[in-house]
C-alpha positions as CSV (number, residue, x, y, z in Angstrom):
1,X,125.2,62.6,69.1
2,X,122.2,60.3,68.7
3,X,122.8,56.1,69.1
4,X,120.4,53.6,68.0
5,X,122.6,50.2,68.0
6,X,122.5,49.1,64.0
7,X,121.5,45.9,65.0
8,X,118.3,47.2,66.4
9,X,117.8,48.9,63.2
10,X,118.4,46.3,61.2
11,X,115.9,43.9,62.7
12,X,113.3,46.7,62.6
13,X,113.9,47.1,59.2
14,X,113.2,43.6,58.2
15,X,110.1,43.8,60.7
16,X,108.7,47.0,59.0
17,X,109.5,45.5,54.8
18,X,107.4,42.4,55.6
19,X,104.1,45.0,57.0
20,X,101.6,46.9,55.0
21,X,103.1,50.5,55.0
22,X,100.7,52.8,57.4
23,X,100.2,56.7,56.3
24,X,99.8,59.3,58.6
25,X,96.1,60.1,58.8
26,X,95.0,63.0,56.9
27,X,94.1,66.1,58.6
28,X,93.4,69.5,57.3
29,X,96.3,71.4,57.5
30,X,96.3,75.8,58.1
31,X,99.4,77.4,58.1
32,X,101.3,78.6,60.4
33,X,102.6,82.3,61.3
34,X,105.6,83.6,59.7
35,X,107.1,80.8,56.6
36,X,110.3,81.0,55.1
37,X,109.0,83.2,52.2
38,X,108.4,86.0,54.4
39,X,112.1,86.3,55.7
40,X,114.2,89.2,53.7
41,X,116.8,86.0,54.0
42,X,114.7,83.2,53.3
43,X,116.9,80.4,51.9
44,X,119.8,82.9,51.2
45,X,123.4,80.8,50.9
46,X,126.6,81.8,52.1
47,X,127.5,83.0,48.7
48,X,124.5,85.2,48.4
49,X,125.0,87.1,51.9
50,X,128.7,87.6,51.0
51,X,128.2,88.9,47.8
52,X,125.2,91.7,49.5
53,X,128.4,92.5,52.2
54,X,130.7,92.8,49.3
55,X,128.7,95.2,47.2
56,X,127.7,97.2,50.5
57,X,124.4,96.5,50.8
58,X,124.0,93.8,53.3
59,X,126.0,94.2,57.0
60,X,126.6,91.7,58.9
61,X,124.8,93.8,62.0
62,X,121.7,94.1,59.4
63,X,121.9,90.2,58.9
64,X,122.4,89.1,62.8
65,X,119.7,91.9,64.1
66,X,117.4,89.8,61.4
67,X,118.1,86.4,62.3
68,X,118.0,87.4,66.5
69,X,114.6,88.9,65.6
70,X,113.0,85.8,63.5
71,X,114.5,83.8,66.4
72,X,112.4,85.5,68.8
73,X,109.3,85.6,66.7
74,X,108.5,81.7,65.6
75,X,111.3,79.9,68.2
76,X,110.0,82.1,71.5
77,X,107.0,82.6,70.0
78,X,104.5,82.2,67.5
79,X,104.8,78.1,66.6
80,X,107.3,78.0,69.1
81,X,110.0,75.6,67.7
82,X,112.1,75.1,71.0
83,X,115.1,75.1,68.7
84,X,117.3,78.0,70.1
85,X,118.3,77.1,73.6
86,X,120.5,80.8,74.2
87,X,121.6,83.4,71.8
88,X,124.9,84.7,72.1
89,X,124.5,88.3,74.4
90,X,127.5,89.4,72.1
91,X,126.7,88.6,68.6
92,X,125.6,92.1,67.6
93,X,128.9,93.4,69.1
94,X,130.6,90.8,67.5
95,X,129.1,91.3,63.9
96,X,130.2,95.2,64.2
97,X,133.8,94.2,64.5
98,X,133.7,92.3,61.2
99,X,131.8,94.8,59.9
100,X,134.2,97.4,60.8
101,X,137.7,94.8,59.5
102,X,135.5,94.7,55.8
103,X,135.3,98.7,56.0
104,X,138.9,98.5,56.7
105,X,139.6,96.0,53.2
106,X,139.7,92.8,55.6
107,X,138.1,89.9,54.8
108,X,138.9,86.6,56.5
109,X,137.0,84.3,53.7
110,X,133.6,82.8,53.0
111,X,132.2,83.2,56.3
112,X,133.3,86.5,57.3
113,X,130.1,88.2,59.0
114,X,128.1,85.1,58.8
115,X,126.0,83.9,61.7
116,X,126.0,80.3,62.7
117,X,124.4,78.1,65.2
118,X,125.9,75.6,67.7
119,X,124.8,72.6,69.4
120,X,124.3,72.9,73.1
121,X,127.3,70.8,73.7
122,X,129.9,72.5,71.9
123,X,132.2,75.0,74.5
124,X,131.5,78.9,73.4
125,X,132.0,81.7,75.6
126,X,130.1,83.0,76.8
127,X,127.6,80.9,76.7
128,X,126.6,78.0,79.1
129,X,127.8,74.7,77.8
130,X,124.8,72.4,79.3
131,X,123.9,69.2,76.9
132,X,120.5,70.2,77.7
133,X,120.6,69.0,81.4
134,X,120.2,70.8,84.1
135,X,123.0,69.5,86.2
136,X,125.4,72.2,83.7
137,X,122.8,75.0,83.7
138,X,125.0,76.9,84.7
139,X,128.2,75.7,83.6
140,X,130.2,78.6,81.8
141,X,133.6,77.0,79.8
142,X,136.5,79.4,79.9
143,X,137.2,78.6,76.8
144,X,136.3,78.5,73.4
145,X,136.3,74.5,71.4
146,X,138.8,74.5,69.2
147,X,136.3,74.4,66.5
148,X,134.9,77.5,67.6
149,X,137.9,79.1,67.8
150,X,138.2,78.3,64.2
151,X,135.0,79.8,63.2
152,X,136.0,82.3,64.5
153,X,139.4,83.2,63.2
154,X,137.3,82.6,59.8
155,X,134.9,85.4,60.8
156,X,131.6,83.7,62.0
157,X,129.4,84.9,63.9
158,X,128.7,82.9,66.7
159,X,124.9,83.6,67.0
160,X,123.8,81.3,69.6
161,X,123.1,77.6,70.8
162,X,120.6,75.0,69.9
163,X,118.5,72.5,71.7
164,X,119.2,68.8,71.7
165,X,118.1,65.6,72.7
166,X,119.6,65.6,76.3
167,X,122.9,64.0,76.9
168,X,123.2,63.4,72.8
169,X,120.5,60.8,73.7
170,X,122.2,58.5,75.4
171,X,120.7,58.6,78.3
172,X,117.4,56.0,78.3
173,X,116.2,53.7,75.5
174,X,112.7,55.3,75.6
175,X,114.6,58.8,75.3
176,X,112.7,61.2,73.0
177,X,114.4,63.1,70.4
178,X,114.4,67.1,70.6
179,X,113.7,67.0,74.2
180,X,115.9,68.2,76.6
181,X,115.1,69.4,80.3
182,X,116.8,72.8,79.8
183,X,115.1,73.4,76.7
184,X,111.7,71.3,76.4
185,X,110.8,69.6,72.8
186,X,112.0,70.9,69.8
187,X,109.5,71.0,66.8
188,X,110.1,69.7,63.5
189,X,109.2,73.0,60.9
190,X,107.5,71.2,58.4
191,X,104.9,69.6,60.9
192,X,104.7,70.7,64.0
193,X,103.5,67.7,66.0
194,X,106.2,65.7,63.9
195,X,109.7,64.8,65.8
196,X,113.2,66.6,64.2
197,X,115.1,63.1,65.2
198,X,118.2,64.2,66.9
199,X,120.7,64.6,68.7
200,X,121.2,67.5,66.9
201,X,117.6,68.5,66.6
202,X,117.8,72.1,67.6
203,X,120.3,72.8,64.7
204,X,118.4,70.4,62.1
205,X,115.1,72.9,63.1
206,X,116.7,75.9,63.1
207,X,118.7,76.5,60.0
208,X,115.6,74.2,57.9
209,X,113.5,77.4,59.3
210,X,116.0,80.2,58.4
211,X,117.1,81.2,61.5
212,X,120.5,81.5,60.8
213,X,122.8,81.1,58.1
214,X,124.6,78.0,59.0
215,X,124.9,75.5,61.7
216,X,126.6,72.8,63.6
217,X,126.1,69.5,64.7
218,X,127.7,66.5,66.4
219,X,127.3,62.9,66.1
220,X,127.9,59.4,67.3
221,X,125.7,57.7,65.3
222,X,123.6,59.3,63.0
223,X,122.9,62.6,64.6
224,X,123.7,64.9,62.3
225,X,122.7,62.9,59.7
226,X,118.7,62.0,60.7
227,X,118.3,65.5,61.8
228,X,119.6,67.1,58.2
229,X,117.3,64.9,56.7
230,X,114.0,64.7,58.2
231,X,114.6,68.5,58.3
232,X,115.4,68.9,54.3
233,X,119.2,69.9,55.2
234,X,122.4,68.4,53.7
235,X,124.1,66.9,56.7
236,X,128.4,66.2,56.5
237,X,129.4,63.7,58.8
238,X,133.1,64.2,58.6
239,X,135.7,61.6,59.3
240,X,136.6,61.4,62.6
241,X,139.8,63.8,63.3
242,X,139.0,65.6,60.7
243,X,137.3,68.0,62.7
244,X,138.6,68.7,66.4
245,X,136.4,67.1,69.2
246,X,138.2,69.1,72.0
247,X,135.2,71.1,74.3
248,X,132.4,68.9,73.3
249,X,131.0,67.1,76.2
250,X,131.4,63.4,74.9
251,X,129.5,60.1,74.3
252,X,132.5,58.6,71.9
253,X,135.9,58.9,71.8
254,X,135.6,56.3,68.7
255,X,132.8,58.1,67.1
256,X,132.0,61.4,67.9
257,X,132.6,64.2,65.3
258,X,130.9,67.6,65.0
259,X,129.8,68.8,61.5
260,X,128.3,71.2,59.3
261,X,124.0,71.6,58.7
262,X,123.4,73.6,56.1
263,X,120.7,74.0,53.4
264,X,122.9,73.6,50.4
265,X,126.3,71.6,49.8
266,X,127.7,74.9,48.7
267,X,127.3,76.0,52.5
268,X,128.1,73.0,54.1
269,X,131.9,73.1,52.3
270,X,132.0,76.4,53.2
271,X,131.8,76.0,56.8
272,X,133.4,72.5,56.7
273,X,136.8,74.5,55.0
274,X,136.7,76.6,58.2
275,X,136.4,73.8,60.8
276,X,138.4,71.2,59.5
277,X,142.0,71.7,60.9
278,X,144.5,69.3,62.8
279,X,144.3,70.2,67.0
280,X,147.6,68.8,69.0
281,X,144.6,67.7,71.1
282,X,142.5,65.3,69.8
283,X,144.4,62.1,69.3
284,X,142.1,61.7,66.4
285,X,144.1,64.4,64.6
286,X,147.0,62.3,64.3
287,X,145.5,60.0,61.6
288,X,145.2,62.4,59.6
289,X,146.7,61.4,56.3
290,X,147.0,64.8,55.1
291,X,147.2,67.7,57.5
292,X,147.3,70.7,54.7
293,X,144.3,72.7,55.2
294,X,141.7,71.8,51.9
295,X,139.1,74.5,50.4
296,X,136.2,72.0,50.0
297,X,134.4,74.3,48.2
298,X,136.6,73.6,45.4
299,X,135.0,70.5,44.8
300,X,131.6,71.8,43.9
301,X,131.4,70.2,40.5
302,X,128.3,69.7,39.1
303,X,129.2,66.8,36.2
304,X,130.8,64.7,39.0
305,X,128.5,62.1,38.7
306,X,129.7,61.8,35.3
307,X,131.6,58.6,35.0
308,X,131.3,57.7,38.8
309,X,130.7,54.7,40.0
310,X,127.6,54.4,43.2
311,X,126.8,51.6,44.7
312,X,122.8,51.0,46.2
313,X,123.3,49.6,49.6
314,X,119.4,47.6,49.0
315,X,119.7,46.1,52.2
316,X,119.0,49.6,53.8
317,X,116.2,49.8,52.0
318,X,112.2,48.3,52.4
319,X,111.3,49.7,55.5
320,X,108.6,51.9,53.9
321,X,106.9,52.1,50.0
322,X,107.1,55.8,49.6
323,X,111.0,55.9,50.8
324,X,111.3,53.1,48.1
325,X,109.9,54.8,45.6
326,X,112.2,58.2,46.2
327,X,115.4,55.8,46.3
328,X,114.6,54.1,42.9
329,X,113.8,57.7,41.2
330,X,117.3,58.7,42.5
331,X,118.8,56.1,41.3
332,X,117.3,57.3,37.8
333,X,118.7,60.8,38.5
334,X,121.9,59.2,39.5
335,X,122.4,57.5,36.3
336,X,120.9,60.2,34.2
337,X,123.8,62.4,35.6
338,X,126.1,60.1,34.2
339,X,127.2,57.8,37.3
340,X,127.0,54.2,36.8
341,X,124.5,52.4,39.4
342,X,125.3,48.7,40.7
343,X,123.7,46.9,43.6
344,X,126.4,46.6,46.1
345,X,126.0,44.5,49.5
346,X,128.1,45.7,53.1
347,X,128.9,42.1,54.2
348,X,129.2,42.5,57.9
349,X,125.9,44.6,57.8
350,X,124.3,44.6,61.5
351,X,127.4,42.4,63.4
352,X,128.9,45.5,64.8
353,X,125.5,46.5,66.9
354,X,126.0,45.0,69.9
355,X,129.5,45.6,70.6
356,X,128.8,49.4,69.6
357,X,126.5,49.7,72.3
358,X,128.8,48.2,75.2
359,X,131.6,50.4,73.6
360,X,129.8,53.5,73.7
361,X,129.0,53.3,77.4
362,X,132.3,52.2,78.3
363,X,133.5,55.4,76.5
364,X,130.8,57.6,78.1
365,X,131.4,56.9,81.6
366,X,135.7,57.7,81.0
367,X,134.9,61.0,78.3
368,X,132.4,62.9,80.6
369,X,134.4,62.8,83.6
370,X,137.3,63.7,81.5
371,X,135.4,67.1,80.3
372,X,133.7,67.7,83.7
373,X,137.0,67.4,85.6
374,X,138.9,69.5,83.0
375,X,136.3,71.9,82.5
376,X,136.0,72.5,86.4
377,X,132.3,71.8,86.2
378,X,130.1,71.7,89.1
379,X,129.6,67.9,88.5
380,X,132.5,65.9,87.9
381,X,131.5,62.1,87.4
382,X,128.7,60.3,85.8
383,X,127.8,59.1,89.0
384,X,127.2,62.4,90.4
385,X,124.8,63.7,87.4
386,X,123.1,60.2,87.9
387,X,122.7,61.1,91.7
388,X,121.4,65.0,90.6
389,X,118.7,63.4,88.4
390,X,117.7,61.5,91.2
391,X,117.4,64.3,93.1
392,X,115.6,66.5,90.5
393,X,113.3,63.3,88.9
394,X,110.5,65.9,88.7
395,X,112.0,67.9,86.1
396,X,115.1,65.9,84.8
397,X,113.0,62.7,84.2
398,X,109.0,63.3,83.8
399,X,109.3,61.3,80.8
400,X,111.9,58.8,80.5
401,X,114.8,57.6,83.0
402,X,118.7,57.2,82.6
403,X,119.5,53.7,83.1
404,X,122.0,53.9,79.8
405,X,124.0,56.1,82.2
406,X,123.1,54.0,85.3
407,X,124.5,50.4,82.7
408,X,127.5,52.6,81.9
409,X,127.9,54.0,85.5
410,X,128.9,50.3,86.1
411,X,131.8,49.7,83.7
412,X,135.0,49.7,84.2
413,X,137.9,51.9,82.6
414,X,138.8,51.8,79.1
415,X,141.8,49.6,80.2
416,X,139.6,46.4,80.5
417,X,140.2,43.9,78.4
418,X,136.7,43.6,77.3
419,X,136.3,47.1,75.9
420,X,139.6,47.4,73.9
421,X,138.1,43.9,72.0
422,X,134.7,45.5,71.6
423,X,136.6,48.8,69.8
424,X,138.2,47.1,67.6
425,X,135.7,44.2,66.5
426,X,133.4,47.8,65.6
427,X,136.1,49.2,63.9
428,X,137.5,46.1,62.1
429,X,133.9,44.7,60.6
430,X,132.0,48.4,59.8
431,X,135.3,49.8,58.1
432,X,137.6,47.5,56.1
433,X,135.2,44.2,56.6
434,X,132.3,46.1,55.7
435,X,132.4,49.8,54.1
436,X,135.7,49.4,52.2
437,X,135.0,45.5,50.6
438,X,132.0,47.2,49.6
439,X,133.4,50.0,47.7
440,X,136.5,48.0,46.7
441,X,134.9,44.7,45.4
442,X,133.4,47.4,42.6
443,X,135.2,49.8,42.3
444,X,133.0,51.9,43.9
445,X,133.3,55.9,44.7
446,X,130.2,55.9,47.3
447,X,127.6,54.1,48.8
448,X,123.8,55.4,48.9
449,X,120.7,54.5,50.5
450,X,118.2,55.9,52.5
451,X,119.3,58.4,55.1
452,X,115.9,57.4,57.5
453,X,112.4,57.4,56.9
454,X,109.9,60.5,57.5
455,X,109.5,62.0,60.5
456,X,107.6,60.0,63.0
457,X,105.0,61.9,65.4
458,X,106.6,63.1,68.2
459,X,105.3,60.9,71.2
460,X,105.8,61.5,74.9
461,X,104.5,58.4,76.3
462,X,106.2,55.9,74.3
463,X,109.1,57.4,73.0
464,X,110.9,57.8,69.5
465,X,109.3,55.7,66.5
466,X,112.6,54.7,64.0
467,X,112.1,53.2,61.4
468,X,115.9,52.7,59.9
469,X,118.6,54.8,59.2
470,X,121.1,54.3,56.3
471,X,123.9,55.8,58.3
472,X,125.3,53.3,60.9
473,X,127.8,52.1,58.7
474,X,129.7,55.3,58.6
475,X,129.5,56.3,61.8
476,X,130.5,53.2,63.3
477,X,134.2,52.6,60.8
478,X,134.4,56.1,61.7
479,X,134.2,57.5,58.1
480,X,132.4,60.3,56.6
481,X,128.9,60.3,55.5
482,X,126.7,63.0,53.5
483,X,122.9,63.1,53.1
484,X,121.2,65.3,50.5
485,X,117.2,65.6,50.4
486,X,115.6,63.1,47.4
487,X,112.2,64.3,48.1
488,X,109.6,64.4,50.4
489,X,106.6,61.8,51.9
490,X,103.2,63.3,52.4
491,X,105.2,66.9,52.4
492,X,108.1,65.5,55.1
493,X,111.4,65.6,53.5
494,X,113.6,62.5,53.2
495,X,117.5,62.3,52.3
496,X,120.2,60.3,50.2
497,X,123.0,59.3,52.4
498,X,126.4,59.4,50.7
499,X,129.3,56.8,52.3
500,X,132.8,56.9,51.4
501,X,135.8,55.3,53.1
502,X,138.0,57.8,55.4
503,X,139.1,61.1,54.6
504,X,136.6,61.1,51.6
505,X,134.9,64.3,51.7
506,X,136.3,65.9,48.9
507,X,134.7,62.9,46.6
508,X,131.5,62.9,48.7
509,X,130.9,66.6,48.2
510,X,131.6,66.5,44.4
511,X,128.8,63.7,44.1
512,X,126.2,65.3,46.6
513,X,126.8,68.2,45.1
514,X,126.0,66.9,41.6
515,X,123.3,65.1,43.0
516,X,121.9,68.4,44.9
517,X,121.9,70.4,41.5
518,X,120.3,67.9,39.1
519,X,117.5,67.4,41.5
520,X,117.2,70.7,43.7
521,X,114.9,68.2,46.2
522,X,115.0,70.8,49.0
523,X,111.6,72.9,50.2
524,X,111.5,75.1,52.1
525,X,109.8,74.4,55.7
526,X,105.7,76.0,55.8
527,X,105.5,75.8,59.6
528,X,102.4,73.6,59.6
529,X,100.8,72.5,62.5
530,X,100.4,68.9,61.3
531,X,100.7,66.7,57.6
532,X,98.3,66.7,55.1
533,X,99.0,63.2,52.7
534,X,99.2,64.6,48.7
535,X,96.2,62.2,47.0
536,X,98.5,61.2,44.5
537,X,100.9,58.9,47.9
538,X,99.8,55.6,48.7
């Protein structure tokens, strides 16, 4: 669950329009062992694996035994992505059951036999549940997450767990993305030496390179959403309560939200469907306007641009030419689809930043002891993993410290006057001050911009390189948010982000979706080692 305060990211932003855009050097580029094209599955959607099962050609042992065996040759080996912390020791075992309820005429739905990938902070049994610290190494849950649970009931496969940015990357403001001392540096797949953003980095890599069906991320702020793109993926960012938070170690009781990653909106309504379900809880369950269970594949329409109204957020644009240049030809596709384009202006843009920051450690410090004591976990406070870092400096922090945790350590409880004015000035301006003036004053079904530049070279010395993200907004009213890829830069994908108001997804999927199938941005990852800049970018 990635955080980068907005107002941070707003100010870079106006820093970076008024530069000279710099592109990445070019360097001869080989490829790397093993691409997408020579995986029987490459690419292959939800719909396409359940139709194989349904016509008897495809199991769902045949499919997991294939995706456990490209895991182990270009994750554990071969360009080494780092983006599979554990598979599940019971995922073939668990793929022969479903196999044998199809044999017997049962099929649970969409996602019956399909594998899917986790984030490293989501509670699934048998697995460890470690946020990519070493502190919960070996910290088993008892329990499935209630999301899990769901996935299960639908028939998923759980196949195993991804890498993250330790902590959801709230621990230090030099923190690098991907990296986690449990599982090392995840890669990004179309350039090796380029970073896969995060938090949910390991899931961003991992389904962009084919190694499972489907996946899962969580975010705060923005880490579903940077990931999907800089990794060619359609991210969902749901509302939050829509999808239940319960056995996910916490940054936000505000703002966190798990989600699909997926590499078509088909997919990511698929295995939103079986997530989304109210859980007695999650407090955030009970603002829930509507608690029927929706089939959000339903609203796969491909003229739903037709007649819609979008509004261009501009001011989340001009950090860099060649993201420019993808945004305006969008905008062209957008209206050529039939949606009517305005320029449309979030009024309280960038006034939430601070207080989001203060917020979120406040919240920290009182949701991770919550989970540790509940979970019986063999640390039980913030203080205490503070204190095992300290102890373990050698391999917890080589690169980067904790003093987020160490400012957070030294809040008080949620009670204090301070935080309960900082929660709702957050709420208050990026929701109905911000998001919904926007979209009201026009009439507007969505916002778009940007989702985030490129992917930046991963750097260990100095840390992560953002440029700007389009998806603070959303993430800090709490409403959902949906990025599609627009195209690439110099071969590294970028995304439109989609913002609605709350409880939105069925709109936001109808217009990504019609924005996914008049443009079909998405390419599949070459494993290169490094960029090569096209002659034709400058």
């Amino acid at each position: 669950m990635r955080y980068l305060p907005l107002a941070v990211a707003v100010s870079m932003l106006l820093l970076a329009a008024c530069q000279p855009s710099q592109s990445p050097p070019v360097t001869q580029a080989q490829t790397a062992s093993k691409p997408a094209s020579d995986f029987t599955f490459a690419e292959a959607s939800v719909a396409d694996l359940q139709r194989q099962m349904a016509a008897g050609t495809l199991s769902s042992h045949t499919l997991t035994s294939a995706y456990l065996d490209r895991i182990a040759a270009i994750d554990r080996s071969g360009p080494t992505l780092h983006s599979v912390l554990t598979t599940n020791p019971n995922a073939l075992e668990e793929a022969d059951a479903l196999d044998a309820e199809r044999k017997a005429g049962t099929v649970r739905g969409p996602l019956h036999g399909i594998p899917v990938l986790i984030k490293d902070n989501i509670d699934a049994t048998p697995m460890a549940n470690t946020a990519g610290s070493l502190a919960l190494a070996d910290y088993h849950p008892k329990n499935d997450a209630f999301l899990i649970q769901k996935l299960r009931a639908a028939g998923a496969v759980i196949l195993g767990k991804t890498n993250l940015s330790e902590w959801a990357n709230f621990r230090s403001s030099r923190s690098i993305s991907g990296w986690s001392a449990v599982g090392g540096q995840t890669k990004n797949p179309y350039a090796l030496d380029r970073n896969p953003c995060g938090s949910s980095a390991g899931t961003g890599t991992a389904i962009a390179a084919n190694l499972a069906a489907v996946g899962v991320g969580t975010e705060t702020d923005g880490s579903i959403i940077c990931p999907s793109s800089v990794a060619g993926l359609v991210g969902l960012k749901p509302t939050v309560g829509l999808v239940s938070r319960s056995g996910i170690i916490p940054i936000s009781i505000s703002q966190d939200t798990a989600g699909p990653m997926t590499r078509s909106v088909a997919d990511a309504a698929a295995l939103l469907t079986a997530m989304a379900a109210p859980d007695p809880q999650d407090p955030a369950s009970s603002e829930r306007k509507n608690t029927a269970a929706i089939d959000y594949t339903q609203h796969l329409k491909a003229n739903a641009l037709k007649g819609a109204r979008i509004g261009v957020v501009r001011q989340l644009m001009g950090y860099r030419p060649e993201v420019n240049r993808l945004m305006e030809d969008a905008i062209v596709k957008l209206k050529a689809a039939g949606a009517t384009v305005v320029d449309a202006e979030i009024p309280t843009l960038g006034q939430w930043g601070e207080a989001e920051y203060t917020m979120l450690q406040y919240e920290l410090k009182d949701g991770l002891q919550r989970y540790l004591v509940a979970g019986n976990a063999p640390y039980r406070s913030l203080s205490e993993i503070i204190a095992f870092n300290k102890r373990n400096a050698d391999a917890e922090m080589p690169l980067f410290g904790q003093e987020v945790f160490e400012q957070a350590n030294a809040l008080g409880p949620l009670s204090t006057p301070e935080y309960i004015t900082l929660r709702d000035k957050v709420r208050r301006l990026a929701g109905p001050e911000g998001i919904d003036v926007a979209l009201h004053k026009q009439q507007l079904d969505a916002l778009v911009a940007p989702a985030t530049a490129p992917a930046w070279p991963t750097d260990p010395v100095n840390g992560d390189h953002y440029a700007a993200g389009g998806y603070g907004a959303a993430s800090a009213a709490r409403y959902p948010s949906l990025t599609v890829p627009m195209g690439d830069v110099h071969g590294l994908p970028v995304g439109l982000v989609l913002m609605g108001t709350a409880w939105s997804e069925p709109r936001l999927i109808e217009l990504g979706y019609a924005f996914e199938q008049a443009t079909h941005a998405r390419k599949p990852p070459q494993l290169l080692p490094t960029v090569a800049p096209s002659k034709d970018a400058h």
